[in-house]
BAVO-167103 format. One line per 5 residues: for each residue z, x, y of C-alpha. Coordinates in Angstrom, 1 decimal. Each point is the difference from the previous one (the first is absolute). Example, Ala and Ser with C-alpha at 12.3 -4.5 7.8 and 13.67 -1.06 7.14 Angstrom:
<nodes>
7.8 12.3 -4.5; -0.7 1.4 3.4 $
</nodes>
This chain:
<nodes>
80.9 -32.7 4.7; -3.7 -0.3 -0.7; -1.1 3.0 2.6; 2.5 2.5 -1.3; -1.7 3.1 -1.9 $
2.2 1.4 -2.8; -0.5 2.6 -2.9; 2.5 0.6 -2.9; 2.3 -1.9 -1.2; 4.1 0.1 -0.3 $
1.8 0.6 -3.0; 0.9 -3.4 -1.7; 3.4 -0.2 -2.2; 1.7 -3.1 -1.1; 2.2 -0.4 1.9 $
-2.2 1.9 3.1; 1.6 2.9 1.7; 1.5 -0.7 3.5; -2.9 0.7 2.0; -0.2 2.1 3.6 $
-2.8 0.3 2.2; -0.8 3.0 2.1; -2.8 -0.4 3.0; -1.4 2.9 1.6; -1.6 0.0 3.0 $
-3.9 1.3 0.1; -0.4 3.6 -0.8; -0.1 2.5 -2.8; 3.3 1.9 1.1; 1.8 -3.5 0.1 $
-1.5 -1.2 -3.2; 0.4 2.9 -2.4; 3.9 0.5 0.1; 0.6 -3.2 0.1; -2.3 -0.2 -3.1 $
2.0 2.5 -2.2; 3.3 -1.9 1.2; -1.7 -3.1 -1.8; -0.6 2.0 -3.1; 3.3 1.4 -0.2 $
2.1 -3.5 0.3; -2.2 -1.4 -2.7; 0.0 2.9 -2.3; 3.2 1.2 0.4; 2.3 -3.0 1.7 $
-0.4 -2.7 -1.9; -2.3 -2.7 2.8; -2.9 -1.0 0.8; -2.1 0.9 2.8; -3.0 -1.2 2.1 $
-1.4 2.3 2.3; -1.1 -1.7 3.1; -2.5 1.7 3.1; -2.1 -1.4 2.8; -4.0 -0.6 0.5 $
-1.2 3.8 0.7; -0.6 0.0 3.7; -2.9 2.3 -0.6; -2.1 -3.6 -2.0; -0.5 2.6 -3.3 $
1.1 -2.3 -2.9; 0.8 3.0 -2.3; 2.9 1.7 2.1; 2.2 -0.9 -2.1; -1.1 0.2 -3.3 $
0.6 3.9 -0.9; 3.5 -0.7 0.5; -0.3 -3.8 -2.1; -1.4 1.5 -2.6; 2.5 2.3 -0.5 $
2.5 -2.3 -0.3; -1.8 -2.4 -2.2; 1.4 1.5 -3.6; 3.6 0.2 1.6; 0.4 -3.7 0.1 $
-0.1 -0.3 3.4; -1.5 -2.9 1.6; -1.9 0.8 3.3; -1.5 -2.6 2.8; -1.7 0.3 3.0 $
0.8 -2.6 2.9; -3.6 -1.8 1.2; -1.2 1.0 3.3; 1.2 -1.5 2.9; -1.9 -0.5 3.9 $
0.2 3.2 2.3; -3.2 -0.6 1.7; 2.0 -1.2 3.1; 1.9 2.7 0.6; -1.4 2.4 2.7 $
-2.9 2.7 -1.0; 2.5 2.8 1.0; 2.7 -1.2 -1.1; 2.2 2.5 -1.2; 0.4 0.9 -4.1 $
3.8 -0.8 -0.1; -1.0 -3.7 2.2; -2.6 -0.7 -2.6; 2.2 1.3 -2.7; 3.0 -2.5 0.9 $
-2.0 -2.9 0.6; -1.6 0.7 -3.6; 3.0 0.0 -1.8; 1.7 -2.8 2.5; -3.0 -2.6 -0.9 $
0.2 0.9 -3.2; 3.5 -1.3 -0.6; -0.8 -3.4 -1.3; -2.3 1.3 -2.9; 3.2 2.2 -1.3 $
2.2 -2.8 0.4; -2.5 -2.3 -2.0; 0.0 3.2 -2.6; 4.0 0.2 0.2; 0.1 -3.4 -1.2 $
-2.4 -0.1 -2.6; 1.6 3.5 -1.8; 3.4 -1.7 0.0; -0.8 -3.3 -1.3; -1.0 2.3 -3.5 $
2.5 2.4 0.2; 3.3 0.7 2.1; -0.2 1.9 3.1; 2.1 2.7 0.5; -1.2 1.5 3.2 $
-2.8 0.8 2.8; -0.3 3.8 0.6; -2.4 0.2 3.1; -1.1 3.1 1.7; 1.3 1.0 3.3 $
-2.6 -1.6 2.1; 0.5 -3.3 -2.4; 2.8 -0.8 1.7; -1.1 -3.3 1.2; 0.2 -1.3 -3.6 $
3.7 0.5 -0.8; 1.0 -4.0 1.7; -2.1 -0.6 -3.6; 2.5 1.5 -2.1; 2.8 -2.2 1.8 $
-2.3 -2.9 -0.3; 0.0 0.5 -3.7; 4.0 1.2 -0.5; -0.9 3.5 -1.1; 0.8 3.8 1.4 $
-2.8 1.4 1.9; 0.1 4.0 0.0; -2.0 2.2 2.3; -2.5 2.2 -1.6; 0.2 3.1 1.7 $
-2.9 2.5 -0.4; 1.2 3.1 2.0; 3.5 1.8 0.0; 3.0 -0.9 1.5; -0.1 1.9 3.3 $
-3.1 -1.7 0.9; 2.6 -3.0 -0.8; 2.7 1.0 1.9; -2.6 0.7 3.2; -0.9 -3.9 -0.3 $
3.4 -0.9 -0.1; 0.7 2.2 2.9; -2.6 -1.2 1.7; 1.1 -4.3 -0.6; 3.9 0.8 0.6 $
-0.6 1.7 3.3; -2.0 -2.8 0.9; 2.5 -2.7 -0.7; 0.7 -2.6 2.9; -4.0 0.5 0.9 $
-1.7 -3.3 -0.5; -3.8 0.1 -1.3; -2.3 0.4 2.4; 2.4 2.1 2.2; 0.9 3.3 1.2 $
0.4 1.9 -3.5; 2.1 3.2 0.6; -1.6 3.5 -0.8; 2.1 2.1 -3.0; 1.2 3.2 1.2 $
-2.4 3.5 0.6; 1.9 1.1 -3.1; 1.9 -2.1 -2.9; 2.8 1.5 -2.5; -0.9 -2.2 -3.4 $
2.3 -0.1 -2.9; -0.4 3.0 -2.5; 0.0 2.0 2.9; -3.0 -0.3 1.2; -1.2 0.6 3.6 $
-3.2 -2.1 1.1; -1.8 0.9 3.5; -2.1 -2.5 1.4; -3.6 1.4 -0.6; 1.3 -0.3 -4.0 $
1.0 -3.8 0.6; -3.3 -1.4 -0.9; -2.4 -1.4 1.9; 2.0 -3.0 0.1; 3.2 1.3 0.9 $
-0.8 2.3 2.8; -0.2 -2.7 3.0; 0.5 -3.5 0.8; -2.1 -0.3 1.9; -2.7 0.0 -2.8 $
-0.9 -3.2 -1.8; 0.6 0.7 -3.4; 3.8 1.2 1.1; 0.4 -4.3 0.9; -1.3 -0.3 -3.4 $
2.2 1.6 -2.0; 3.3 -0.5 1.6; -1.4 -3.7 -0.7; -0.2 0.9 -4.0; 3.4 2.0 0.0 $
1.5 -2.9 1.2; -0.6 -2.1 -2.7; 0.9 2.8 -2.4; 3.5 -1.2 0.3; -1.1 -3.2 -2.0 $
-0.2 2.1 -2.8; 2.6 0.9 -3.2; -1.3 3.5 0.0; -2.6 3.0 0.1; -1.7 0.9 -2.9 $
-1.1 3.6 1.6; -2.3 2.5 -1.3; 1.9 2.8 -0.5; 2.4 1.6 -2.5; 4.0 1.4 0.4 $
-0.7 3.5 -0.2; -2.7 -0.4 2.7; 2.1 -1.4 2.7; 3.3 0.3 -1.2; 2.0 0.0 3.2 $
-2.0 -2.8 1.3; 0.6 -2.7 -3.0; 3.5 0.9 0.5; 0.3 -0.5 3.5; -1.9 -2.9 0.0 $
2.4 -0.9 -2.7; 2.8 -0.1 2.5; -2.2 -1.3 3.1; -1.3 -3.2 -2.2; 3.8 -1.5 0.0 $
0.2 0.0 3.8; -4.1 -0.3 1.1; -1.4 -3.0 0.2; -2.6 1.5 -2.3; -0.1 -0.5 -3.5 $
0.7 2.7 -3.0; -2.6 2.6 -1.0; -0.5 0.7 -3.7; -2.3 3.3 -0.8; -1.8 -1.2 -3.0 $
-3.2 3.0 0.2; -1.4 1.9 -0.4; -2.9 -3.1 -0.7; -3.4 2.2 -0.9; -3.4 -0.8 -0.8 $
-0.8 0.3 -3.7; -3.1 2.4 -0.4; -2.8 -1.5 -1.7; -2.0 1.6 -2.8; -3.1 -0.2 2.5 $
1.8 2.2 2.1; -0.4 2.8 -3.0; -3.6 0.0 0.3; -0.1 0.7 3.3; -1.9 3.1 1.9 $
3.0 0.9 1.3; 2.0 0.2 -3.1; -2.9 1.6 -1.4; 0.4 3.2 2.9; 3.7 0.2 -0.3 $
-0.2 0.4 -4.0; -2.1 3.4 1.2; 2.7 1.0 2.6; 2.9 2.2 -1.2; 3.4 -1.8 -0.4 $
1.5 -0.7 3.5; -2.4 1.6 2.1; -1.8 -3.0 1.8; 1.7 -1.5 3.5; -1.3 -3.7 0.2 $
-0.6 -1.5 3.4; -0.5 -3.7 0.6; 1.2 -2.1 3.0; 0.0 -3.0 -1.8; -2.2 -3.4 -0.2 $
-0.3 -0.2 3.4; 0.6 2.8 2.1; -2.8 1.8 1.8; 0.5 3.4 1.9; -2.2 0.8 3.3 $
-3.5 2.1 -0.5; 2.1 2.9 1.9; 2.8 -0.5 -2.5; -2.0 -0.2 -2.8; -1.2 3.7 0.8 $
3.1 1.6 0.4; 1.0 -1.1 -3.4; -3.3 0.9 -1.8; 0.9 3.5 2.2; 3.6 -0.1 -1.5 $
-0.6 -0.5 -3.6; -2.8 2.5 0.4; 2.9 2.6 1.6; 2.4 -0.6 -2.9; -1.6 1.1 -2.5 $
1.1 -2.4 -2.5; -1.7 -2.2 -1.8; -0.6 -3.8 0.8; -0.9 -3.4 -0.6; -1.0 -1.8 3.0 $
-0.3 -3.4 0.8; -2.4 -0.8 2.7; -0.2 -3.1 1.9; -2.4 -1.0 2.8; 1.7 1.6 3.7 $
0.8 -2.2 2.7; -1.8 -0.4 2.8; 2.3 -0.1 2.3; 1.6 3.3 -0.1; 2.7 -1.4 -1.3 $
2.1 0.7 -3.6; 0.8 -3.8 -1.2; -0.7 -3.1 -1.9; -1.3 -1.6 3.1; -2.6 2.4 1.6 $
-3.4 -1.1 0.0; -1.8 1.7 -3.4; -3.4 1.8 0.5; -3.0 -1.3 -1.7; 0.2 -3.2 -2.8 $
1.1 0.0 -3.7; -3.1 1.8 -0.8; 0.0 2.9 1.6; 2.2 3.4 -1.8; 2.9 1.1 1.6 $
-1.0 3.6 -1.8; -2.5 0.2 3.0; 2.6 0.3 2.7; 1.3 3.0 -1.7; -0.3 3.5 2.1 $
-3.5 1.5 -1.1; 0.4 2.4 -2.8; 3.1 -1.2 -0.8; -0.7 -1.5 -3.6; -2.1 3.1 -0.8 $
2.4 2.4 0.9; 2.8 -1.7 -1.8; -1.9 -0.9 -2.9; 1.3 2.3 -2.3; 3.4 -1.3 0.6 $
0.5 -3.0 1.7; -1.6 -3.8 -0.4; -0.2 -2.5 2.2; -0.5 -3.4 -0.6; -1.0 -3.3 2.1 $
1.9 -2.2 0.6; 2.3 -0.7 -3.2; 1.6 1.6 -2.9; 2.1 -1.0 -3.1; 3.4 1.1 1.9 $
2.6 -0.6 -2.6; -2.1 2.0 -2.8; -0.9 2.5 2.7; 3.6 0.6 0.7; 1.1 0.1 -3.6 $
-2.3 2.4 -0.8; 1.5 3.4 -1.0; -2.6 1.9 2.5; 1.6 -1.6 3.2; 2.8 1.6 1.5 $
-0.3 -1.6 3.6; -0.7 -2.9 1.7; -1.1 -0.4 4.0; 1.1 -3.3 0.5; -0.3 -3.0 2.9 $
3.5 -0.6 -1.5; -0.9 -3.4 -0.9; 2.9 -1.6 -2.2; -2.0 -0.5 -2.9; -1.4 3.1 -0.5 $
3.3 2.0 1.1; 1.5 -1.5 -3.4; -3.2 0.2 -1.6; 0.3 3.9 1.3; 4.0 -0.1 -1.1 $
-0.2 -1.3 -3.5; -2.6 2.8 -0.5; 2.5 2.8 1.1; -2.8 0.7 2.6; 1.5 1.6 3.6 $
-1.6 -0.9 3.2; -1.7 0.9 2.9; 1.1 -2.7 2.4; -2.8 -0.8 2.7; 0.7 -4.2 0.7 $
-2.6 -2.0 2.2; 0.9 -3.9 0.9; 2.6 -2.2 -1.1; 3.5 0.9 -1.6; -1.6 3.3 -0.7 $
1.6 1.8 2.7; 3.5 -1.1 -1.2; -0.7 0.9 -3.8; -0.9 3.3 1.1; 2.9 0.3 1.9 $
1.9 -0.7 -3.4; -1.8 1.9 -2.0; -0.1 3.4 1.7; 3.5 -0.1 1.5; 2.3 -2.1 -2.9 $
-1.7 -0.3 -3.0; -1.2 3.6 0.0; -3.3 -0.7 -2.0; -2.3 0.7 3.2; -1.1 2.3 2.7 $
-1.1 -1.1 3.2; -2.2 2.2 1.7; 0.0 -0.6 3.8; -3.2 -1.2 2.3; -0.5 2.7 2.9 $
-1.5 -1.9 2.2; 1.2 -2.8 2.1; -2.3 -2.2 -1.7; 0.9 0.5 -3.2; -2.6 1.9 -1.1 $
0.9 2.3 -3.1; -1.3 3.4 0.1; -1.5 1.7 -3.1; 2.5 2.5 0.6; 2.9 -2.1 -0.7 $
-1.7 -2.1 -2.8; -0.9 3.4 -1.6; 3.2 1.2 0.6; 1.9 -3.1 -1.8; -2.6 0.1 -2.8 $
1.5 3.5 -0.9; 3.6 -0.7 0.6; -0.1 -3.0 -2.4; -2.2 1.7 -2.6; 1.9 3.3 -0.1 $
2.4 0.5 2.6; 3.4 1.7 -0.7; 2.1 -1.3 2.1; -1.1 -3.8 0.8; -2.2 -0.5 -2.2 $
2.1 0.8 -2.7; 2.6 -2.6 1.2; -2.7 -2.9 0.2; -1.5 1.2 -3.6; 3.3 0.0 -1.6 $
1.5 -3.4 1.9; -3.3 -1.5 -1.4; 0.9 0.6 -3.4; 3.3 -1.0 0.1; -1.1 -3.7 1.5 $
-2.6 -0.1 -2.7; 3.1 0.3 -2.8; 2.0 -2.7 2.4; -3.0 -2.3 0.6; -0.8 0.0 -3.9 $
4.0 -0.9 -1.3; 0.3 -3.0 3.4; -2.6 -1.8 -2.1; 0.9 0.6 -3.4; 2.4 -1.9 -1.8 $
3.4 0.4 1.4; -1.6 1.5 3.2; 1.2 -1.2 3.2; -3.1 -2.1 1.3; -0.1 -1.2 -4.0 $
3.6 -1.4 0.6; -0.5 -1.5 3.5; -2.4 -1.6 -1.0; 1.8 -1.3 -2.9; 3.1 -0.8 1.9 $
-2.8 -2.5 2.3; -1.9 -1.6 -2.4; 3.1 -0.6 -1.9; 1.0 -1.9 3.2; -3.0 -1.8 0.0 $
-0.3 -1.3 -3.5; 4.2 -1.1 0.6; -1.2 -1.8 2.7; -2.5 -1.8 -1.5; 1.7 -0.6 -3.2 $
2.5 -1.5 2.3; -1.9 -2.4 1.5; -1.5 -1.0 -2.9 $
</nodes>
């Protein structure tokens, strides 16, 4: 393939390791986990691996190379597919539409790629993402397992699998059923529809077409390689456990939690450098991710919150959507150049100066939440940085924006144990100061709740530590797969 860009190389033996290729759709939160689940079958399982993404739909030709680069002295091999035609889709055309067509025209370059890898090396499987499901006819093509890669827990699982059983009998392009106002989940878990998701909550929407689409051809699949761990979601792997021998959907295997390494630039940080001053777990850290933006209004009554608490923080500001809305989709004030500090309530950084920083725009999350100042973390309840916040033993304040958000909250707060969930008190959805205060102090110091989340947090720190060690349950399921996979390929070799 003469237009394919690739960095690093795969680990060579005589003979070469069976080899499996895992392809994650564009995006940091896709890419990273999917990154350390690389690492982990080379350095621990005994294959090889080529990690496989998509031409970065926002044109900047280093997107990916943070996360290459890391991966470059594990012996993982890393490629990115050339660029493929979008320029007659629609101007508006939604992000999922432009999204799917991507990775749909993108199909015969991984196919090309597929071939080449195994005519050096035996293939022993295709991991794609969950919106990569339109690759998996390639892994029949070639004769090897395909496995969903699964980058959020398993209730946001069992909602899509809700979701495509209900909606069984409904050809494409037809009436697609709504899932009920609320939804009992395994593990006990009860889901109400504003925590579905954006994509869950009506089907009337687009993007609802679209993924009952993608769930359907789940089924194509050996299995779920899911970012989670046992201890997490106990009842949940167990009940899917049961559900997997009479669903038409495949067997989830909790192989998390899959983290981030933190880099030694990291230490160096300004950041760093103002939690080293802070006493130890003292600090609340407050980030809503990547991509989420909160409203100008909203923005205040947080600045007014943390101001309220009394505790000390670490702030990560991001430009405020123009829209009035709290998202990833509202329309951002100003350009890349402007500072997000300058939305900030006036006074604010002056009066908090003596114990609070804020930030713009980014921070070095897994050192910040490893650090021995911070105690707390107000969270969009991304996946990511909700095991980021778990492997640290950090407890959370639970404020999700877009997405599955909603539904990890949900967990989080009402299962798991690890989170609070303040509540907005306005119709909509505004969070007063009061209650963001208010949480802030429960979490930090709080006798009765707080203490529960504070303690829970520690214990799924211990758990989260032994599922990946040796002997640990995500160590062992993903022993018990790969060992499938190099079987297989043995056998057909």
């Amino acid at each position: 393939m003469e237009s394919l860009v690739s960095t690093g190389t795969a680990e060579r033996t005589a003979p070469p390791r069976p080899h499996v290729v895992l392809v994650a759709s564009p995006g940091a939160g896709h890419l990273i986990p999917m990154a350390e689940l690389a690492r982990r079958l080379v350095a621990h399982h005994g294959l090889a691996a080529t990690l496989v993404t998509f031409a970065d739909l926002s044109a900047r030709p280093d997107a990916h190379s943070a996360v290459f680069s890391s991966l470059r002295d594990a012996g993982v091999a890393t490629a990115v597919l050339p660029a493929v035609p979008l320029d007659d889709l629609p101007a508006d055309a939604r992000l999922e539409t432009v999204l799917l067509e991507l990775i749909g025209r993108s199909v015969p370059h991984l196919r090309a790629l597929l071939r080449d890898i195994s005519s050096a090396a035996p293939l022993a499987a295709l991991v794609p993402d969950f919106f990569v499901a339109v690759t998996l006819p390639l892994a029949a093509e070639l004769g090897v397992p395909a496995y969903i890669f699964f980058p959020c827990n398993l209730t946001t699982l069992s909602l899509m699998r809700s979701a495509v059983e209900l909606n069984d009998g409904v050809a494409s392009g037809g009436e697609f059923r709504d899932l009920p106002d609320a939804l009992q989940l395994p593990g006990g878990v009860l889901l109400r529809r504003e925590d579905y998701g954006d994509g869950f909550r009506s089907s009337k929407e687009p993007v609802y077409a679209h993924l009952i689409e993608e769930g359907r051809r789940y089924r194509a699949a050996a299995g779920f390689l899911v970012n989670t761990f046992y201890d997490m979601e106990p009842g949940d792997a167990e009940e899917l456990k049961t559900l997997a021998a009479r669903s038409t959907f495949p067997l989830a295997y909790p192989v998390g939690p899959l983290i981030r390494p933190s880099s030694d630039e990291d230490a160096v940080s300004p950041c760093i450098e103002w939690l080293d001053r802070q006493p130890t777990g003292s600090v609340v850290y407050v980030s809503f991710g990547s991509a989420g933006s909160l409203s100008v209004e909203q923005t205040a009554e947080l600045a007014a919150g943390l101001e309220d608490s009394g505790h000390r923080f670490l702030w990560v500001v991001r430009m405020p959507s123009l829209d009035g809305i709290d998202s990833a989709t509202g329309t951002i004030h100003g350009n890349d150049k402007d500072d997000p500090l300058a939305w900030l309530p006036e006074g604010f950084v002056e009066r908090t100066s003596g114990r609070g920083l804020a930030v713009a725009a980014w921070a070095p999350q897994v050192r910040v939440l490893s650090h021995p100042a911070t105690a707390a973390f107000v969270s969009h309840c991304g996946w990511n940085s909700t095991l980021e916040s778990v492997a640290s033993g950090v407890p959370m304040v639970a404020w999700p924006l877009y997405a599955e958000q909603g539904a990890n909250a949900a967990v989080l707060s009402e299962s798991v144990g690890v989170a609070l969930r303040p509540r907005a008190a306005r119709a909509d959805g505004l969070m007063a100061w009061e209650e963001i205060a208010a949480a802030v102090r429960e979490v930090m110091g709080g006798e009765e709740k707080g203490r529960a989340v504070r303690r829970r947090a520690g214990d799924l720190q211990r758990a989260a530590a032994r599922a990946c060690a040796p002997g640990g349950s995500s160590w062992q399921v993903l022993e018990e797969v790969a060992g499938k996979w190099k079987a297989a390929a043995a056998a057909r070799h």
